[in-house]
C-alpha positions as CSV (number, residue, x, y, z in Angstrom):
1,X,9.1,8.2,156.6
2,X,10.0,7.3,153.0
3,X,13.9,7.1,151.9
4,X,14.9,7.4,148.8
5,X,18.0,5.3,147.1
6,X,19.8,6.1,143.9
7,X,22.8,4.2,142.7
8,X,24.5,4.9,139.5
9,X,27.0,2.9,137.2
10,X,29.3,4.9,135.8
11,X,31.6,4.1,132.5
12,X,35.0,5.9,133.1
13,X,36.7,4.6,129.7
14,X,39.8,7.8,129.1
15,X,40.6,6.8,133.1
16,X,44.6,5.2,132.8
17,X,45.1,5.0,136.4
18,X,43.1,5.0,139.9
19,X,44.0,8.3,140.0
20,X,42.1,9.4,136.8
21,X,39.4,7.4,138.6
22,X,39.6,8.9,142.0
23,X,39.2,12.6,140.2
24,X,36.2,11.7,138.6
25,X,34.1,10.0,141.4
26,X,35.5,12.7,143.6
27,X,34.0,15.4,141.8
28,X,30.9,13.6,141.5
29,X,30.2,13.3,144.7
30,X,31.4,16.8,146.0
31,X,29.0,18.4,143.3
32,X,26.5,16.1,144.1
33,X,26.4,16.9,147.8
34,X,27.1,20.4,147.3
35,X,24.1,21.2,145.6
36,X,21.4,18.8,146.8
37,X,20.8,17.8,150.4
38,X,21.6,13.9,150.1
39,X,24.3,11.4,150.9
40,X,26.9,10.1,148.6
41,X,29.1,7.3,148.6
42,X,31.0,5.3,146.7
43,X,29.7,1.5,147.3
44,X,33.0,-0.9,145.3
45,X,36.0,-1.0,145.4
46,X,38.6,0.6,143.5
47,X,38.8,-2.9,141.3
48,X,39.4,-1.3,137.7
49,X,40.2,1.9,136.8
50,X,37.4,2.2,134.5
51,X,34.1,1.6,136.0
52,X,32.6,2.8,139.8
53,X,29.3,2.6,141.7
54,X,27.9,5.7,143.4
55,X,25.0,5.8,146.5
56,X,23.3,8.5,146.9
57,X,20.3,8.2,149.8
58,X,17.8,11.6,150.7
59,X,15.0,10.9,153.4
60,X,11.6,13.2,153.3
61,X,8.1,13.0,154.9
62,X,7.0,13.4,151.0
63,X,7.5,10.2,148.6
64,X,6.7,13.5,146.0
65,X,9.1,15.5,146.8
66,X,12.0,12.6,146.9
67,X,10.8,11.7,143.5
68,X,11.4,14.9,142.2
69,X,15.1,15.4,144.0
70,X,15.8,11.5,142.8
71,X,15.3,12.8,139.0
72,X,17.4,15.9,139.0
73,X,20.2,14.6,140.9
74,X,20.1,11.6,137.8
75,X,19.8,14.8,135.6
76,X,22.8,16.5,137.3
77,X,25.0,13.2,137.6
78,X,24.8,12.8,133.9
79,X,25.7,16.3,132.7
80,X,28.9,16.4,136.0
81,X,29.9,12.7,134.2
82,X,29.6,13.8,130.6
83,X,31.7,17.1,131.9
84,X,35.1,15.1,132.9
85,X,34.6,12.4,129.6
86,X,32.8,9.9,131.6
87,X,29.2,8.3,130.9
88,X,26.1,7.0,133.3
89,X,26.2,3.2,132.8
90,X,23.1,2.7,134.6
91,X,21.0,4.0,136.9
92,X,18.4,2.9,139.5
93,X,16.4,3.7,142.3
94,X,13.8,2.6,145.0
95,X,11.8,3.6,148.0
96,X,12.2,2.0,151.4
97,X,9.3,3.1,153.7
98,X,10.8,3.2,157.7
């Protein structure tokens, strides 16, 4: 069964403190999860305020259908990052077949 793995760099450069951090990657991932069926987490540490890496993992029996969710939850992460003054770095993804 094919699983699908997304990680995105994200730019936080207006974030002063881990707290303006936190608010960021928190809402990221609660809107993330919210409206697709995947699994977020937040893969670093906390080691400066302004940067953070995000996992985000959905499993399907169609390599099609991941491909499609893979692309709009990129699509969404951009628009919720752009929303609190933050950017998408970077952004990759693979298959792993179980």
């Amino acid at each position: 069964m094919p699983v699908a793995q997304l990680t995105l760099e994200i730019r936080i450069e207006h974030a002063q403190s881990l707290k303006d951090r936190r608010q960021v990657v928190r809402s990221l991932k609660d809107q993330i999860r919210q409206g697709f069926n995947v699994s977020v987490a937040e893969l670093d540490e906390a080691v400066t305020w302004q940067s953070a890496t995000i996992g985000i993992v959905a499993i399907s029996r169609s390599r099609d259908y991941l491909h499609g969710l893979i692309e709009e939850v990129e699509r969404a992460a951009r628009r919720i990052l752009l929303e609190h003054g933050a950017e998408l770095a970077d952004a990759f993804w693979d298959y792993i077949e179980s």
